[in-house]
CHARMM internal coordinates of N, CA and C (Angstrom, degrees):
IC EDIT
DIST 1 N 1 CA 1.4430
DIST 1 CA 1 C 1.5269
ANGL 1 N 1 CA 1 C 108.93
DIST 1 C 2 N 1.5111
ANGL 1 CA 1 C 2 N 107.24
DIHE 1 N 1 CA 1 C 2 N 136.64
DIST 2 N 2 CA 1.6195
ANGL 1 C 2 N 2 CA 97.73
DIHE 1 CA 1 C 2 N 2 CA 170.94
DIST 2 CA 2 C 1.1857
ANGL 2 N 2 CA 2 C 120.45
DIHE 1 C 2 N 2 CA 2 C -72.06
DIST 2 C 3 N 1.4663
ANGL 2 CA 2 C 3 N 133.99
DIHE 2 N 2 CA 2 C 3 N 163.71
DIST 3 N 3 CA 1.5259
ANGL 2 C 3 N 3 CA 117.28
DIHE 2 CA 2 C 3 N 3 CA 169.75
DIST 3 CA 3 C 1.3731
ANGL 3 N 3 CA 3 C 93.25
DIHE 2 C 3 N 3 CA 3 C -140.49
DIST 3 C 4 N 1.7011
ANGL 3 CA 3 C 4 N 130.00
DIHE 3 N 3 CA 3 C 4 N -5.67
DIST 4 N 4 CA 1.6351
ANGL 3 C 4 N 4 CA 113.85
DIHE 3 CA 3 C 4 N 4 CA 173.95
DIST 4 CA 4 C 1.5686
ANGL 4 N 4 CA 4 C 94.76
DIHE 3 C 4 N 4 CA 4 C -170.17
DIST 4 C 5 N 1.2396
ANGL 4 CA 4 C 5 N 86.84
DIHE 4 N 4 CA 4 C 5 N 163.47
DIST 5 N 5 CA 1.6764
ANGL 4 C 5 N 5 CA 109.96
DIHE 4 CA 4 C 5 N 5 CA -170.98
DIST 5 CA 5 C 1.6392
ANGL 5 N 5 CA 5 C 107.42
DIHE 4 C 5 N 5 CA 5 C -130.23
DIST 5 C 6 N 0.9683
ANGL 5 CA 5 C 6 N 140.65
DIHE 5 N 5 CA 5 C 6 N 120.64
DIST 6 N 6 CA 1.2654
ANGL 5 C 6 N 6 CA 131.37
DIHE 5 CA 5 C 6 N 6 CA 155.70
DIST 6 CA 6 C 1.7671
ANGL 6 N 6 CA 6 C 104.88
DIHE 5 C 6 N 6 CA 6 C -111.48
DIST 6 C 7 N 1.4127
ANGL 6 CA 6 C 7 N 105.47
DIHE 6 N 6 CA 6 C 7 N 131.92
DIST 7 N 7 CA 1.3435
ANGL 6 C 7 N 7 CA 104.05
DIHE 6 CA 6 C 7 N 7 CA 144.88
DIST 7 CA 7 C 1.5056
ANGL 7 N 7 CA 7 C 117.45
DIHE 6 C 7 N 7 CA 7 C -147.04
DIST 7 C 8 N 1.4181
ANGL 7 CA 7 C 8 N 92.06
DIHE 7 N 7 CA 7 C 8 N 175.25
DIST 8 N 8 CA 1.7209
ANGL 7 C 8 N 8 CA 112.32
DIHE 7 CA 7 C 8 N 8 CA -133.69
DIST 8 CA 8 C 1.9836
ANGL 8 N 8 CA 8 C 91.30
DIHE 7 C 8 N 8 CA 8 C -129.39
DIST 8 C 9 N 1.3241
ANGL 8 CA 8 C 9 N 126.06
DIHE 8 N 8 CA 8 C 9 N 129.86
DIST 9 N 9 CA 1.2142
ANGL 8 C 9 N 9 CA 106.27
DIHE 8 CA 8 C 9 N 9 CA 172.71
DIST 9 CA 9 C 1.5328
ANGL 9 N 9 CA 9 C 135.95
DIHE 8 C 9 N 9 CA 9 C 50.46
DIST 9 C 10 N 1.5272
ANGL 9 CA 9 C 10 N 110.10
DIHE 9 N 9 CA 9 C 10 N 52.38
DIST 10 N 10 CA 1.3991
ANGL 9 C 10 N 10 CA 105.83
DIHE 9 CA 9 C 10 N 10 CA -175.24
DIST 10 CA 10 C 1.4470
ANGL 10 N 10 CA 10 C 100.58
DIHE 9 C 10 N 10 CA 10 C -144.02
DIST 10 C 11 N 1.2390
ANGL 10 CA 10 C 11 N 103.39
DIHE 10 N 10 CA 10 C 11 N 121.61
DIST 11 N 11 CA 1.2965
ANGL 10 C 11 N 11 CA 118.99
DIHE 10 CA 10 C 11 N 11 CA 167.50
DIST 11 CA 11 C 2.1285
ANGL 11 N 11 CA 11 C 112.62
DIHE 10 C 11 N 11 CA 11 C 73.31
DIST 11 C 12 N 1.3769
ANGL 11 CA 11 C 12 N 88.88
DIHE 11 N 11 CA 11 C 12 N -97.56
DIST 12 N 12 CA 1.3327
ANGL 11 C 12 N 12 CA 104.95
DIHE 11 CA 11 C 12 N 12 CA -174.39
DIST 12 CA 12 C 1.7965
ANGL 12 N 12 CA 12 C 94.89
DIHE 11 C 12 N 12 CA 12 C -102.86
DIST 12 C 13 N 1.4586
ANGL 12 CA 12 C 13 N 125.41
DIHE 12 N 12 CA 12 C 13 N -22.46
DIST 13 N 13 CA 1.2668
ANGL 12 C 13 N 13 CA 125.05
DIHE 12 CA 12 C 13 N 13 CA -179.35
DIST 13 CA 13 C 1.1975
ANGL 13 N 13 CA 13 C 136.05
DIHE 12 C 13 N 13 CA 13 C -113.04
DIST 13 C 14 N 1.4668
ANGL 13 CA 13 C 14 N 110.30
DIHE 13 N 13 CA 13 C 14 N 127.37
DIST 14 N 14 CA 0.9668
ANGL 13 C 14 N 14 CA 136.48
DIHE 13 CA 13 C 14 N 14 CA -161.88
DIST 14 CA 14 C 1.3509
ANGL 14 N 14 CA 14 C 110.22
DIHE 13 C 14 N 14 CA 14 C -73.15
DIST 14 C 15 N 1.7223
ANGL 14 CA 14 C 15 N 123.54
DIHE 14 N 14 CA 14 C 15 N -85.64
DIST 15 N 15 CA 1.6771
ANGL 14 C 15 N 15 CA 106.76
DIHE 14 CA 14 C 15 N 15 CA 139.37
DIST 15 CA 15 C 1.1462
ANGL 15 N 15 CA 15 C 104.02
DIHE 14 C 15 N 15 CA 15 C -139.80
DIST 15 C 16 N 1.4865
ANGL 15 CA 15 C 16 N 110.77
DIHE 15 N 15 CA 15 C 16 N 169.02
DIST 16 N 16 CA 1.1358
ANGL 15 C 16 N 16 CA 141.76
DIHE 15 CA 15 C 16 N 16 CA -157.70
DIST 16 CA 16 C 1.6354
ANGL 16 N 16 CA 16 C 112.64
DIHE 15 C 16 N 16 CA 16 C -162.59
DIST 16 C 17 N 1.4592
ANGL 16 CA 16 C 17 N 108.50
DIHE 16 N 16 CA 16 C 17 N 112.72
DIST 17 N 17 CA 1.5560
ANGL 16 C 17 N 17 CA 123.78
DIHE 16 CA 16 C 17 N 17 CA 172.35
DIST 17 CA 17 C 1.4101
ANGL 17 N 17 CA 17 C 117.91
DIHE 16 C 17 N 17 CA 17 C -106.12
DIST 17 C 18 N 1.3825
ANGL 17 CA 17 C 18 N 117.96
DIHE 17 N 17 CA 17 C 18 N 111.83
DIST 18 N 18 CA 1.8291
ANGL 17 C 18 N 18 CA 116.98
DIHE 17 CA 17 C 18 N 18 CA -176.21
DIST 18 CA 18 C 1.7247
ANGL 18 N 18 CA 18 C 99.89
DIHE 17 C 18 N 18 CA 18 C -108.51
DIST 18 C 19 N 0.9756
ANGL 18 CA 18 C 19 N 121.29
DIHE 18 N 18 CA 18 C 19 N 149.35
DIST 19 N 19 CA 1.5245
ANGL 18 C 19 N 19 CA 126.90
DIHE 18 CA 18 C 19 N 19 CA 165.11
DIST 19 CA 19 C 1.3791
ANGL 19 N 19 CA 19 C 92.29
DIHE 18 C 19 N 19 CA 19 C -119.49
DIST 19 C 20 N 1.2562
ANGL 19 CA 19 C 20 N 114.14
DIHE 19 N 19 CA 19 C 20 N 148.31
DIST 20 N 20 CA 1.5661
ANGL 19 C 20 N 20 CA 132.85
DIHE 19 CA 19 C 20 N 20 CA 167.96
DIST 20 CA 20 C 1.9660
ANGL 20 N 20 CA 20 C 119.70
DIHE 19 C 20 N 20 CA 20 C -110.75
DIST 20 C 21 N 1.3127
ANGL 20 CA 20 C 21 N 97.78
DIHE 20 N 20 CA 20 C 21 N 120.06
DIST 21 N 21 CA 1.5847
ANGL 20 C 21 N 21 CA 96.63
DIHE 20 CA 20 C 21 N 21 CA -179.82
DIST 21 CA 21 C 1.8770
ANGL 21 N 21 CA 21 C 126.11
DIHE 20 C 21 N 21 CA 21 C -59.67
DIST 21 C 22 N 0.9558
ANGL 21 CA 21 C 22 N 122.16
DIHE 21 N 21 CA 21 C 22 N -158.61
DIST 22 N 22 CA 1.0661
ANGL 21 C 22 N 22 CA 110.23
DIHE 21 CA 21 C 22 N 22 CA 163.70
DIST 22 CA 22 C 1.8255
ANGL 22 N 22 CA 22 C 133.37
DIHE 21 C 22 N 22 CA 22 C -98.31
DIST 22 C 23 N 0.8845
ANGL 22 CA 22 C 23 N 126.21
DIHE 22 N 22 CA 22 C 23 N 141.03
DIST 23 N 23 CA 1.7650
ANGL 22 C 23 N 23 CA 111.54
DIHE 22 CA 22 C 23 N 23 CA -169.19
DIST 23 CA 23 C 1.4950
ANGL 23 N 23 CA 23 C 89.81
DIHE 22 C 23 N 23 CA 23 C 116.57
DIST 23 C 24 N 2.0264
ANGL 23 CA 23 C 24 N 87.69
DIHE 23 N 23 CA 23 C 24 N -153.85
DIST 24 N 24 CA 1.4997
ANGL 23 C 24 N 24 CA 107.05
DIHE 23 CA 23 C 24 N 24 CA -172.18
DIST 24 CA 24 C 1.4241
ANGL 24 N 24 CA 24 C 90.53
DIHE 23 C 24 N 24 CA 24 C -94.43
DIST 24 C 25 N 1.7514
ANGL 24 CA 24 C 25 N 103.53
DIHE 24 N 24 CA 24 C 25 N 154.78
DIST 25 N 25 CA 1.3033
ANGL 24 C 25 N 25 CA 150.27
DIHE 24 CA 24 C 25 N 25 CA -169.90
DIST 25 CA 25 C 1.4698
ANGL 25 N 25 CA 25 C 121.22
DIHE 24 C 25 N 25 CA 25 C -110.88
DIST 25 C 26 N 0.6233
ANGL 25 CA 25 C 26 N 147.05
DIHE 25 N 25 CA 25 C 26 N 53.70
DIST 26 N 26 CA 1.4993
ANGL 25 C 26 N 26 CA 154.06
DIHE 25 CA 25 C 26 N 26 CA -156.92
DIST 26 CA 26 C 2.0753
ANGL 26 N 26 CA 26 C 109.92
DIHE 25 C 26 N 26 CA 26 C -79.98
DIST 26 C 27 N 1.1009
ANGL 26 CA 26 C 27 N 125.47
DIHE 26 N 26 CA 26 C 27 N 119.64
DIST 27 N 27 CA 1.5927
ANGL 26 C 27 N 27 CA 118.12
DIHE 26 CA 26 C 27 N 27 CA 175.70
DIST 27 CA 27 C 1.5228
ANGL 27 N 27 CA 27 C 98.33
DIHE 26 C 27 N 27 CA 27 C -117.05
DIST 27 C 28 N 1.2975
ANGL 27 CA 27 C 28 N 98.42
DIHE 27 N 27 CA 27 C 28 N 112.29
DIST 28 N 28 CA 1.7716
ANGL 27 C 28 N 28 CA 109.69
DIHE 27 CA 27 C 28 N 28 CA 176.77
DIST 28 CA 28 C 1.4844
ANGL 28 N 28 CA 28 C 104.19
DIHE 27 C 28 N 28 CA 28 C -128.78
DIST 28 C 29 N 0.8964
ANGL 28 CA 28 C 29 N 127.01
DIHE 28 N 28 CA 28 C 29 N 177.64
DIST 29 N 29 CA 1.6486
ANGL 28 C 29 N 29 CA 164.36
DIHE 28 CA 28 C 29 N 29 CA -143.85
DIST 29 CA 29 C 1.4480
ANGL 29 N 29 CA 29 C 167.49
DIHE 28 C 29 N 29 CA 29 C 57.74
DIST 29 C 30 N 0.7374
ANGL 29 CA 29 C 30 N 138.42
DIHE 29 N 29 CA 29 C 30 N -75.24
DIST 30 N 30 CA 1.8489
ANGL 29 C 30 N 30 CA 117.19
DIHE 29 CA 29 C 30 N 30 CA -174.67
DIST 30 CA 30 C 2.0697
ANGL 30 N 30 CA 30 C 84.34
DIHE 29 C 30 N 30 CA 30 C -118.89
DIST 30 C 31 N 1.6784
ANGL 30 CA 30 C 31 N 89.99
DIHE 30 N 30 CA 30 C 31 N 140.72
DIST 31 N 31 CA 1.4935
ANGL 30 C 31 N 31 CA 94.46
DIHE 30 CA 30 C 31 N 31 CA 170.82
DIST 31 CA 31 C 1.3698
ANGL 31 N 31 CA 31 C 112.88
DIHE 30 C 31 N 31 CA 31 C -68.10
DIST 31 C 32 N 1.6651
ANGL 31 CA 31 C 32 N 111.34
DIHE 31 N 31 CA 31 C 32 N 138.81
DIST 32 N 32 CA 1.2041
ANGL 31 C 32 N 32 CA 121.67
DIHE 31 CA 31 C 32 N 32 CA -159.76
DIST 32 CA 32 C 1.9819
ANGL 32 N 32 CA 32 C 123.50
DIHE 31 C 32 N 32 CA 32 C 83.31
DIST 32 C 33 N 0.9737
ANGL 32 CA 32 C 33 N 84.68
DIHE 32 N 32 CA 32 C 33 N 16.66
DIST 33 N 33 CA 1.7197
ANGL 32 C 33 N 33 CA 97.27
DIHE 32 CA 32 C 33 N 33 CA -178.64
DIST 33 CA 33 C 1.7127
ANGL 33 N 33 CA 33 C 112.08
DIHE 32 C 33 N 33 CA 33 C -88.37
DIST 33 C 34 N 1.4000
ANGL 33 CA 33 C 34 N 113.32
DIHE 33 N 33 CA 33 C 34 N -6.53
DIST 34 N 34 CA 1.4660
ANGL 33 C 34 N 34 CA 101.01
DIHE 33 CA 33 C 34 N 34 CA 171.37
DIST 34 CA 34 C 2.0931
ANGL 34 N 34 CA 34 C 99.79
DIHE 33 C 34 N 34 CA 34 C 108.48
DIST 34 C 35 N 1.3573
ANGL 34 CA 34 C 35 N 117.36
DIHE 34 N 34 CA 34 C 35 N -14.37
DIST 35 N 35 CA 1.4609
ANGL 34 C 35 N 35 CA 131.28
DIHE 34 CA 34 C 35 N 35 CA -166.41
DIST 35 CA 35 C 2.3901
ANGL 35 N 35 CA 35 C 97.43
DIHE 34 C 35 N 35 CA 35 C -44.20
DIST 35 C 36 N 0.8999
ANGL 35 CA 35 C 36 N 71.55
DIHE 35 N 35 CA 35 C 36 N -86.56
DIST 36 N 36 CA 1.4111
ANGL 35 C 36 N 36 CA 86.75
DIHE 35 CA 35 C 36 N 36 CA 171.95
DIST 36 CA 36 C 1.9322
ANGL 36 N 36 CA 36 C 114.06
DIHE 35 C 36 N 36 CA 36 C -46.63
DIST 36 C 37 N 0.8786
ANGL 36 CA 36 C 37 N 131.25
DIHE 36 N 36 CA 36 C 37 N 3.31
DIST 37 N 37 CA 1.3770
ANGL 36 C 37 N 37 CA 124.18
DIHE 36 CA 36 C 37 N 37 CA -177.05
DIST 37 CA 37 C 1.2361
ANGL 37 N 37 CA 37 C 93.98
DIHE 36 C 37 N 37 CA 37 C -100.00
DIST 37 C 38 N 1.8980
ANGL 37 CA 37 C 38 N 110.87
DIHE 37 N 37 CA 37 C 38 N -47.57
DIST 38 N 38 CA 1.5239
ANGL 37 C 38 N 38 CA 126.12
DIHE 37 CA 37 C 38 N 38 CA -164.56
DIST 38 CA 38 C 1.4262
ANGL 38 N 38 CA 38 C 73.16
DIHE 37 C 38 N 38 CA 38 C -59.86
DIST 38 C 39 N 1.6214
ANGL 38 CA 38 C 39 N 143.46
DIHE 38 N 38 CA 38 C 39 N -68.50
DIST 39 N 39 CA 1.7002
ANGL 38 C 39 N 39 CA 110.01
DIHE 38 CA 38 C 39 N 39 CA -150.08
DIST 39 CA 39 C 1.0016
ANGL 39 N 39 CA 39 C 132.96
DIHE 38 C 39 N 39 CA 39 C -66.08
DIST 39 C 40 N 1.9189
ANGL 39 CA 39 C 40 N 100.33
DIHE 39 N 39 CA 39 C 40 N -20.87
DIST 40 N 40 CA 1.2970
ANGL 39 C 40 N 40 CA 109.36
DIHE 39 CA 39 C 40 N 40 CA 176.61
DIST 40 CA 40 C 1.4668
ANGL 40 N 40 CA 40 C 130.25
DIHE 39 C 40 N 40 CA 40 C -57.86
DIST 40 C 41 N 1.6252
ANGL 40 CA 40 C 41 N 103.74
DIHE 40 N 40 CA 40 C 41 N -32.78
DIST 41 N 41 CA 1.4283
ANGL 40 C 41 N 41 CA 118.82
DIHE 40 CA 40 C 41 N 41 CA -169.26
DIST 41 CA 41 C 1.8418
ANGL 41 N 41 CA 41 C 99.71
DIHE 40 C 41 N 41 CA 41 C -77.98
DIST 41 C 42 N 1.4357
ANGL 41 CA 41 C 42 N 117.04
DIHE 41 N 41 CA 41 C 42 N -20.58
DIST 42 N 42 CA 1.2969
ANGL 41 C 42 N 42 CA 110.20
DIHE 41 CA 41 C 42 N 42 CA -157.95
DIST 42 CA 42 C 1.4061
ANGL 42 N 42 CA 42 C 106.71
DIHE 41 C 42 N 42 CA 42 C -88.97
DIST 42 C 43 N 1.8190
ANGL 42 CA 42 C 43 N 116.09
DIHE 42 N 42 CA 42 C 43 N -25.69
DIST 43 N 43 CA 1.0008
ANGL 42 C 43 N 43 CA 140.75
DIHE 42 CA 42 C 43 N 43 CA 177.15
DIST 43 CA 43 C 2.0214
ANGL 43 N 43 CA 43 C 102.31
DIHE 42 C 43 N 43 CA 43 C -52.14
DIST 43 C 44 N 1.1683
ANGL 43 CA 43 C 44 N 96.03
DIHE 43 N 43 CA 43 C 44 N -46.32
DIST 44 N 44 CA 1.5687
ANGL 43 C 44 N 44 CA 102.52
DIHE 43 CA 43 C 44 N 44 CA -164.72
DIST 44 CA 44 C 1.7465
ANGL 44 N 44 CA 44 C 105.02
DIHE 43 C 44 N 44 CA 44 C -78.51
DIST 44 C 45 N 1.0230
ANGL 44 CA 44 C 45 N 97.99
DIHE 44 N 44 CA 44 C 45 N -38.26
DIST 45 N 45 CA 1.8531
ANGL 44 C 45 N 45 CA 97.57
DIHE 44 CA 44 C 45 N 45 CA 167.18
DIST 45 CA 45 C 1.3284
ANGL 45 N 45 CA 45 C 106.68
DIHE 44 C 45 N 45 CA 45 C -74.88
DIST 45 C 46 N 1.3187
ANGL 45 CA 45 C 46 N 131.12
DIHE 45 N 45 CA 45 C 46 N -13.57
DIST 46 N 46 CA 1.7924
ANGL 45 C 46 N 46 CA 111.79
DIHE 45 CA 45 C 46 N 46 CA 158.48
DIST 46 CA 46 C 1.3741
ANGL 46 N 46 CA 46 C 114.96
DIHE 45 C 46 N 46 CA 46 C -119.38
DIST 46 C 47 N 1.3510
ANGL 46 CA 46 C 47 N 117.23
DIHE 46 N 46 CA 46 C 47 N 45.20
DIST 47 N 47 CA 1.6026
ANGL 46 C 47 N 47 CA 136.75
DIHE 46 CA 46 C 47 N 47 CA 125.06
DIST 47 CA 47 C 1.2497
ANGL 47 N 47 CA 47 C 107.13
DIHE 46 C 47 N 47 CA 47 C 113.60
DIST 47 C 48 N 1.6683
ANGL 47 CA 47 C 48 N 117.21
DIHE 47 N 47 CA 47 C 48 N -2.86
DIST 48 N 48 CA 1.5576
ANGL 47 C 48 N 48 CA 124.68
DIHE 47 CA 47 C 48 N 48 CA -148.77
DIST 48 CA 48 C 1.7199
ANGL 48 N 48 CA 48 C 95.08
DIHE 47 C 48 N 48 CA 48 C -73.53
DIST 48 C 49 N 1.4801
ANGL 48 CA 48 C 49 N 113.53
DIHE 48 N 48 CA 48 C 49 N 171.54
DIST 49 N 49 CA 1.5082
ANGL 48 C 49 N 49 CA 103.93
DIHE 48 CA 48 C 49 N 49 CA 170.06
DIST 49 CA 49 C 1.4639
ANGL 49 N 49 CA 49 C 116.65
DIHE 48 C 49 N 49 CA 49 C -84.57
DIST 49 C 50 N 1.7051
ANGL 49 CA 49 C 50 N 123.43
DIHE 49 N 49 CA 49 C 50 N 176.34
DIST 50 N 50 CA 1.1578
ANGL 49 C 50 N 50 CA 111.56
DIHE 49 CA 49 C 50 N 50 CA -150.38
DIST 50 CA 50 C 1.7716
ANGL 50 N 50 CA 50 C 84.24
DIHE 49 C 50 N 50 CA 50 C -176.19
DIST 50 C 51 N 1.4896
ANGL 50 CA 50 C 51 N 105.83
DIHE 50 N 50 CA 50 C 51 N 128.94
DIST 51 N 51 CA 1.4452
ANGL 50 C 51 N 51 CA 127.68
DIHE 50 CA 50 C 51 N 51 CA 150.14
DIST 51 CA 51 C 1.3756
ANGL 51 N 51 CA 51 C 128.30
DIHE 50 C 51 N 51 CA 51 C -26.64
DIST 51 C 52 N 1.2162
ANGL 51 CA 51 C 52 N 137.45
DIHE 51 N 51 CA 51 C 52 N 99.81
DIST 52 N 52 CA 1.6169
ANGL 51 C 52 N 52 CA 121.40
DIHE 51 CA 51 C 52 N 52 CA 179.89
DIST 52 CA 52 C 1.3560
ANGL 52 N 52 CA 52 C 122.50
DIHE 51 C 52 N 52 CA 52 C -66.90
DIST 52 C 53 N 1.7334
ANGL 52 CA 52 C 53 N 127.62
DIHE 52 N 52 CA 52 C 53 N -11.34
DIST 53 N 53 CA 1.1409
ANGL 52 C 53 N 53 CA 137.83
DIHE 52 CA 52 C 53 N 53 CA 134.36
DIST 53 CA 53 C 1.8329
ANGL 53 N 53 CA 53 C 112.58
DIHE 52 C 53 N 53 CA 53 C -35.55
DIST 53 C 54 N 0.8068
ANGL 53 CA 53 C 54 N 133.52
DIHE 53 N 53 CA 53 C 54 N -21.35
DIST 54 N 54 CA 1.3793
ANGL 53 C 54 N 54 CA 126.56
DIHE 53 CA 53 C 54 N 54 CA 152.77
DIST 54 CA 54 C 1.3913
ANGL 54 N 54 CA 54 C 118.54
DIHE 53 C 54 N 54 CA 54 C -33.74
DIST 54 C 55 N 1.1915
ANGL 54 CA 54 C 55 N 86.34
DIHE 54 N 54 CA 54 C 55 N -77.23
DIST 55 N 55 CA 2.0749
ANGL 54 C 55 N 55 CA 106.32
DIHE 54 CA 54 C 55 N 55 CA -164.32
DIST 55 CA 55 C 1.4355
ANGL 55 N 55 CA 55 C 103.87
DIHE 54 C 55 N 55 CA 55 C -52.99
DIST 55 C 56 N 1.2205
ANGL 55 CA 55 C 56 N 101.38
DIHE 55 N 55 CA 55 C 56 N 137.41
DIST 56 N 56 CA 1.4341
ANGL 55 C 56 N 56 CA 112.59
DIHE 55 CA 55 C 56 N 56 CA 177.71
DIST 56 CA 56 C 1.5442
ANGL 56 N 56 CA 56 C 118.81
DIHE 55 C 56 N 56 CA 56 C -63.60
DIST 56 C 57 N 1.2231
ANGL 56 CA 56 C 57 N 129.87
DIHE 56 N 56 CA 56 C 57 N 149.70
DIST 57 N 57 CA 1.5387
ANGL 56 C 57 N 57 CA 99.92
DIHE 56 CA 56 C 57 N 57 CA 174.55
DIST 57 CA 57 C 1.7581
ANGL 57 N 57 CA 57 C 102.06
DIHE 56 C 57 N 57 CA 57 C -126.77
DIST 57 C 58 N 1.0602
ANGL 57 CA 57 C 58 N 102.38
DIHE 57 N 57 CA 57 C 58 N 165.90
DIST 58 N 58 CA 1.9154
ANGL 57 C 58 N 58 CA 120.50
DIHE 57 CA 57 C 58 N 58 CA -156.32
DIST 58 CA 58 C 1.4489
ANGL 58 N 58 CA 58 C 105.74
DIHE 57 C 58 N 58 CA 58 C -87.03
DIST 58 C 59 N 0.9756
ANGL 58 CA 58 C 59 N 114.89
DIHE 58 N 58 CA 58 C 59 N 63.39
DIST 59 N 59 CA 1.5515
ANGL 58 C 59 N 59 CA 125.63
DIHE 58 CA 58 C 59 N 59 CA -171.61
DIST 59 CA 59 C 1.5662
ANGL 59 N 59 CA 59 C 97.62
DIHE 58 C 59 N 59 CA 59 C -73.06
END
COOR INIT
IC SEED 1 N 1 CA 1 C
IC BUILD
């Protein structure tokens, strides 16, 4: 079971720490809310491949 996510440098985010309760998990809201980055980022912490346009860069 997951219970937290941190990410660090992705995309539009800088960081961001989520803990998850127990049960169902649901990620909803307004298009353009960031939904899809959170999968993107979660995708890459379980090993899948991934765009280097992701990573934030240190401007």
């Amino acid at each position: 079971m997951l219970i937290g996510l941190s990410v660090r440098n992705v995309v539009l985010i800088e960081k961001l720490d989520l803990e998850f309760a127990q049960g169902l998990t649901a990620l909803t809201g307004e298009t353009g809310a960031g939904k899809s980055i959170l999968l993107d980022a979660l995708g890459m912490a379980t090993g899948a491949r991934s765009d280097r346009g992701l990573v934030r860069s240190r401007d």
